[in-house]
DRENMAR-362324 format. One line per field, with one value per residue: residue number from 1; y, x, z of N, C-alpha, C in turn; residue in one letter. Coordinates in nm, 3 decimals. Atoms other than C-alpha are relative to their C-alpha. Layout:
BEGIN
pos	NUM;...
n.north	Y;...
n.east	X;...
n.up	Z;...
ca.north	Y;...
ca.east	X;...
ca.up	Z;...
c.north	Y;...
c.east	X;...
c.up	Z;...
code	a;...
This chain:
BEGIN
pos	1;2;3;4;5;6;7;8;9;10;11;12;13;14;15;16;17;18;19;20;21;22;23;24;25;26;27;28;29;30;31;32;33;34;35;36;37;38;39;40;41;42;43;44;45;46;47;48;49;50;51;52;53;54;55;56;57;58;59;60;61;62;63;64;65;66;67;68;69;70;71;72;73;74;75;76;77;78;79;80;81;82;83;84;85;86;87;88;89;90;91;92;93;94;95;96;97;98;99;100;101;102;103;104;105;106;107;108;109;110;111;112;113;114;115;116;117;118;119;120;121;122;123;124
n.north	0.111;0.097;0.107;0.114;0.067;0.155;0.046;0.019;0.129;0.029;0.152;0.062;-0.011;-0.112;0.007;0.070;-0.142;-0.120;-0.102;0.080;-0.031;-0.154;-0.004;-0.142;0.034;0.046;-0.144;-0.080;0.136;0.051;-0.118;0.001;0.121;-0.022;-0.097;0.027;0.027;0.125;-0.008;-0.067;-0.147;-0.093;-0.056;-0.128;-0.005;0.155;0.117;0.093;0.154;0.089;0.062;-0.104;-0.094;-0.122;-0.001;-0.131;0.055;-0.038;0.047;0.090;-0.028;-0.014;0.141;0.111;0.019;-0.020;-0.133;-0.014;0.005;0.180;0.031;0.005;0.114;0.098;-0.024;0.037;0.131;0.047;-0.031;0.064;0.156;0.087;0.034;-0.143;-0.149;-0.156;-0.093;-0.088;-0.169;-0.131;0.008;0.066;0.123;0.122;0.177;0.076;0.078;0.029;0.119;-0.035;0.098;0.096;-0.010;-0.060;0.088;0.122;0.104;0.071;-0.046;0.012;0.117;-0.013;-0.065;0.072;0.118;-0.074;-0.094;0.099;0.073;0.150;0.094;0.006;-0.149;0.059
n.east	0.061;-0.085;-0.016;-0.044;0.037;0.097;-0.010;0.048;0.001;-0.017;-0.063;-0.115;0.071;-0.008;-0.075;0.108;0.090;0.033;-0.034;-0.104;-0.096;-0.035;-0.012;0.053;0.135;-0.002;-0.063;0.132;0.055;-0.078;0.003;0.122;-0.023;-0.071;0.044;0.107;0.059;0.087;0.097;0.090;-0.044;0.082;-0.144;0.132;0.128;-0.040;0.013;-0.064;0.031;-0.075;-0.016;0.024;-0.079;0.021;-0.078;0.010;-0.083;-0.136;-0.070;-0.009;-0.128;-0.132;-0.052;0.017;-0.130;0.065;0.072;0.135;0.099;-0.016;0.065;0.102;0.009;0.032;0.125;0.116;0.000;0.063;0.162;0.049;0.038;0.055;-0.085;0.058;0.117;-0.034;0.060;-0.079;0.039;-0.055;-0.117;-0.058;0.112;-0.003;-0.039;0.018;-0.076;0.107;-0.052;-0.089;-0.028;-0.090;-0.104;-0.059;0.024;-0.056;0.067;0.126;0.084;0.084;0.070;0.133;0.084;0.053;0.062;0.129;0.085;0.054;0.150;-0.053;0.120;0.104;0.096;0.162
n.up	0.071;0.039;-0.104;0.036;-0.084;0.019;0.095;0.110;0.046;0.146;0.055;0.084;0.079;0.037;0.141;0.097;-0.025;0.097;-0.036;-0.081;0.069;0.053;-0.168;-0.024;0.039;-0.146;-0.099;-0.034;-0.048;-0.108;-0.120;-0.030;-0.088;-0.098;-0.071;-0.021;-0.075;-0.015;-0.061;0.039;-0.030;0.111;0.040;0.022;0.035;0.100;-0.142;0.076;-0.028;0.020;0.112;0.049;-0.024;0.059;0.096;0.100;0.110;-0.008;-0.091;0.047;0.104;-0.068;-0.112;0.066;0.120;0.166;0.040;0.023;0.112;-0.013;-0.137;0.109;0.058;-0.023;-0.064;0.094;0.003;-0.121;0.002;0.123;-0.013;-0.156;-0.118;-0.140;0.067;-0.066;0.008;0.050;-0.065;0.081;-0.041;-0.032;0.022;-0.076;0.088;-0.110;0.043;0.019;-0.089;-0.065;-0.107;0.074;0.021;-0.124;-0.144;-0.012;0.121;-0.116;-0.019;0.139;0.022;-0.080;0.045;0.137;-0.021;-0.044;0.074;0.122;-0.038;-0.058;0.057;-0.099;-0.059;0.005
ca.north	9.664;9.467;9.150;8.933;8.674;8.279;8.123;8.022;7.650;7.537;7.224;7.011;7.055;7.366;7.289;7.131;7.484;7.652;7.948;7.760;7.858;8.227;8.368;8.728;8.550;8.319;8.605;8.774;8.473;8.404;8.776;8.756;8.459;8.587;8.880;8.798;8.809;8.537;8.639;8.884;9.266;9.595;9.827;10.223;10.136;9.750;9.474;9.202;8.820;8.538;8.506;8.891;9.166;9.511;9.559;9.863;9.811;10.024;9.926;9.593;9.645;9.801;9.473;9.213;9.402;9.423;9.700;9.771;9.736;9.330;9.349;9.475;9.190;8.944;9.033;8.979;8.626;8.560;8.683;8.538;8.187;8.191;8.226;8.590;8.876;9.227;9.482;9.817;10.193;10.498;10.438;10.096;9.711;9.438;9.074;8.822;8.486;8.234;7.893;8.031;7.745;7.495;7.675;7.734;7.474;7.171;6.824;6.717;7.003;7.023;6.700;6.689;6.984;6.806;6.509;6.754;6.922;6.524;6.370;6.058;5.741;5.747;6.088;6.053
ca.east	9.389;9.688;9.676;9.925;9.824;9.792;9.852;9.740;9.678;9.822;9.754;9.979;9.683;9.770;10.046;9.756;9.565;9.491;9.663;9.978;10.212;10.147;10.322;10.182;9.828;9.966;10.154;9.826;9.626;9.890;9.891;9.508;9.525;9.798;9.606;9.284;9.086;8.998;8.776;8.479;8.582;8.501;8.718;8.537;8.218;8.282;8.140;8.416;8.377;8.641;8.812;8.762;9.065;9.085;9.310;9.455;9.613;9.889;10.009;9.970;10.214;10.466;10.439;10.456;10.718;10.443;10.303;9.961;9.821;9.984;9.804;9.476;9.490;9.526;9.264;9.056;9.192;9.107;8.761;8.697;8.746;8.561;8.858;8.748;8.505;8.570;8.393;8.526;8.468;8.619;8.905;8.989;8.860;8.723;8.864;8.656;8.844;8.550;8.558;8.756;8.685;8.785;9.111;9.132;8.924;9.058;8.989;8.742;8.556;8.493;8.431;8.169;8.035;7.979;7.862;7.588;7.443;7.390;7.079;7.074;6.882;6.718;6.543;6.166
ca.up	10.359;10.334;10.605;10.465;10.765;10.683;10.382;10.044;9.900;9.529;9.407;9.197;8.974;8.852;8.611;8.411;8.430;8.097;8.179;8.353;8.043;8.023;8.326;8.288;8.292;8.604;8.799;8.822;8.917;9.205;9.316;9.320;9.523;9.745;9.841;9.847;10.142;10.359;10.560;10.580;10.563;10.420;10.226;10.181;10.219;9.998;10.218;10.095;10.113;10.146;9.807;9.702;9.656;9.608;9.289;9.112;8.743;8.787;9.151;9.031;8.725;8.953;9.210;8.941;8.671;8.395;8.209;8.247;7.948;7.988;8.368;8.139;7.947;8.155;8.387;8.069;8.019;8.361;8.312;7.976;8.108;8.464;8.681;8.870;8.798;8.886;8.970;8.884;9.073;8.961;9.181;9.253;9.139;9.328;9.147;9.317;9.288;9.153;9.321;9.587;9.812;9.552;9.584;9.957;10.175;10.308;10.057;10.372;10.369;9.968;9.976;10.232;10.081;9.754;9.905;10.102;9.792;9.574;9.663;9.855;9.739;10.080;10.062;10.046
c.north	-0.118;-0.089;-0.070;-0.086;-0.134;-0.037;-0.040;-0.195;0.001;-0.142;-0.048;0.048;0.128;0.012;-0.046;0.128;0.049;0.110;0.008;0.086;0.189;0.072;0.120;-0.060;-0.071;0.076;0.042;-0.032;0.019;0.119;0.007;-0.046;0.032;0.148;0.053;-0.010;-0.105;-0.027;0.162;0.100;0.107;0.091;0.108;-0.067;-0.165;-0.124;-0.150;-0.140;-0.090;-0.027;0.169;0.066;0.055;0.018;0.102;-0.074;0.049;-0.091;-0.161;-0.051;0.030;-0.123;-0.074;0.046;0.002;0.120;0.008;-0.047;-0.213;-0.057;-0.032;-0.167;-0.125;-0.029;-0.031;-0.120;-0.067;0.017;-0.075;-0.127;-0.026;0.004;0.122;0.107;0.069;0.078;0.109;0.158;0.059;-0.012;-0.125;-0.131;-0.107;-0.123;-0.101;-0.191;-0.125;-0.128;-0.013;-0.131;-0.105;0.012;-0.010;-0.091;-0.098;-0.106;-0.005;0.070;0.056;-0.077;-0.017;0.129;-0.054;-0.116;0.063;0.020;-0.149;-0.060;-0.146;-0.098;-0.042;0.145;-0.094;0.069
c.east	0.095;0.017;0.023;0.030;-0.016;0.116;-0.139;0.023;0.005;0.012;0.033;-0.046;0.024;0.091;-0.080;-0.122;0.038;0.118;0.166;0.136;0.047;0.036;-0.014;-0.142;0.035;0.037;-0.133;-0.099;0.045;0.018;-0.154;-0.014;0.062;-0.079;-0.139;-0.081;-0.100;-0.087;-0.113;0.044;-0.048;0.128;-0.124;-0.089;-0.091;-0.036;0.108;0.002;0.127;0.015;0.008;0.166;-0.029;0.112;0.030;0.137;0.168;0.087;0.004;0.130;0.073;0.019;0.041;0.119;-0.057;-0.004;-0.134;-0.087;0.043;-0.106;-0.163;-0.020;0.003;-0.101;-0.099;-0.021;-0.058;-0.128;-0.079;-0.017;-0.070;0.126;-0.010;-0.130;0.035;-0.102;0.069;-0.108;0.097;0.148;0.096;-0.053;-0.005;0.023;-0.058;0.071;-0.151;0.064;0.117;0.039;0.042;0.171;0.056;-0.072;0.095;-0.078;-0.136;-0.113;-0.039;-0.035;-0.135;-0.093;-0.071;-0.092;-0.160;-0.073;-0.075;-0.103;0.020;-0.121;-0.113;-0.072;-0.112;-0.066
c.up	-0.010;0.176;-0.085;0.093;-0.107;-0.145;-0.096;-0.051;-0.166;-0.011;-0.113;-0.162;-0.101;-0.115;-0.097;-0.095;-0.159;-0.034;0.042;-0.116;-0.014;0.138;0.055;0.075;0.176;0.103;0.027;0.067;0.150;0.063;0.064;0.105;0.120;0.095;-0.001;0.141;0.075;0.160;0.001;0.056;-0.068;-0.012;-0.080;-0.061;-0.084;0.122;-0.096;0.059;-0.038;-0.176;-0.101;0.041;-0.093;-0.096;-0.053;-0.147;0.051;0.123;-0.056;-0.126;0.063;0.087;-0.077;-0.119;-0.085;-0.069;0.042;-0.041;-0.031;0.124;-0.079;-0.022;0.045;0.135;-0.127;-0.004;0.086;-0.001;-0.105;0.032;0.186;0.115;0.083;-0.098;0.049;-0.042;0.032;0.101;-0.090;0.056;0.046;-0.057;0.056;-0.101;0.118;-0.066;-0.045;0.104;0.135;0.115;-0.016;-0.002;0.144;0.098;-0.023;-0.081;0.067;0.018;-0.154;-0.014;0.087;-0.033;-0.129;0.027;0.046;-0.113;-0.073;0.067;0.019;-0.048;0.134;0.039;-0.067;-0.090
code	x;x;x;x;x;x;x;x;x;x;x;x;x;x;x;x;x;x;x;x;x;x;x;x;x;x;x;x;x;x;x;x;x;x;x;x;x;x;x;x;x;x;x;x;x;x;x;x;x;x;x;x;x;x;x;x;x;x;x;x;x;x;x;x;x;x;x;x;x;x;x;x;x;x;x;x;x;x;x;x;x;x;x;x;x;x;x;x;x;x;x;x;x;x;x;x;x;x;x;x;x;x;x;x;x;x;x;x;x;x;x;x;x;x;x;x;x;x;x;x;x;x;x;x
C-alpha cells in the first residue's frame, strides 16, 4: 500500500489554518496528506479514491512519536471541523482527506473548475 511516488502541495495558507498551532492535530493532518492516495486504487477489497488513506492508530503513533489515545483525538479534531472523515473496519481506517483537490490541484485547474460550476449571464 505504501507508494510514496510524487509529491504533496502546502500552501502558505496553512499557517492561518485553525489547527496550525496544535502540532499533534497538524502532524496528523500532514501524515494524512503525505500518504494519501493520489490516484485510484484498492486496498482488501476498499475501492480508494484520490485523497483517501488507509490508517491504523497505533502504527500511526509509532510513525509520528504520539500516543494513541493523542492520535485518537486528533483524528476527532480533524473530523469535528470538516477536514477528513473516516471510515472504520475491524481492522484498519480509511481517512478520506475532504477538499482534497483544494489541497492538491494546480491554482488553474481549481480555478477553472470553479469558474465551470457559476452560472454565466449568457445561459438561456
Amino acid at each position: 500500500m505504501s507508494n510514496l511516488n510524487g509529491f504533496v502541495k502546502l500552501h502558505r495558507k496553512m499557517i492561518e489554518w485553525g489547527w496550525y498551532s496544535d502540532c499533534v492535530v497538524k502532524d496528523v493532518f500532514l501524515h494524512i496528506l503525505m500518504v494519501a492516495t493520489f490516484k485510484p486504487t484498492q486496498y482488501r477489497g476498499y475501492d480508494l479514491v484520490p485523497g483517501q488513506a488507509v490508517i491504523g492508530r497505533k502504527k500511526m503513533a509509532s510513525e509520528l512519536g504520539f500516543s494513541e489515545q493523542q492520535i485518537r483525538t486528533a483524528l476527532k479534531k480533524l473530523e469535528s471541523t470538516g477536514e477528513i472523515t473516516l471510515f472504520s473496519t475491524n481492522r484498519f481506517t480509511i481517512a478520506t482527506v475532504e477538499n482534497w483537490t483544494f489541497y492538491q490541484c494546480d491554482e488553474d485547474v481549481s480555478n477553472q473548475q470553479i469558474t465551470n460550476k457559476q452560472p454565466t449571464n449568457k445561459q438561456q
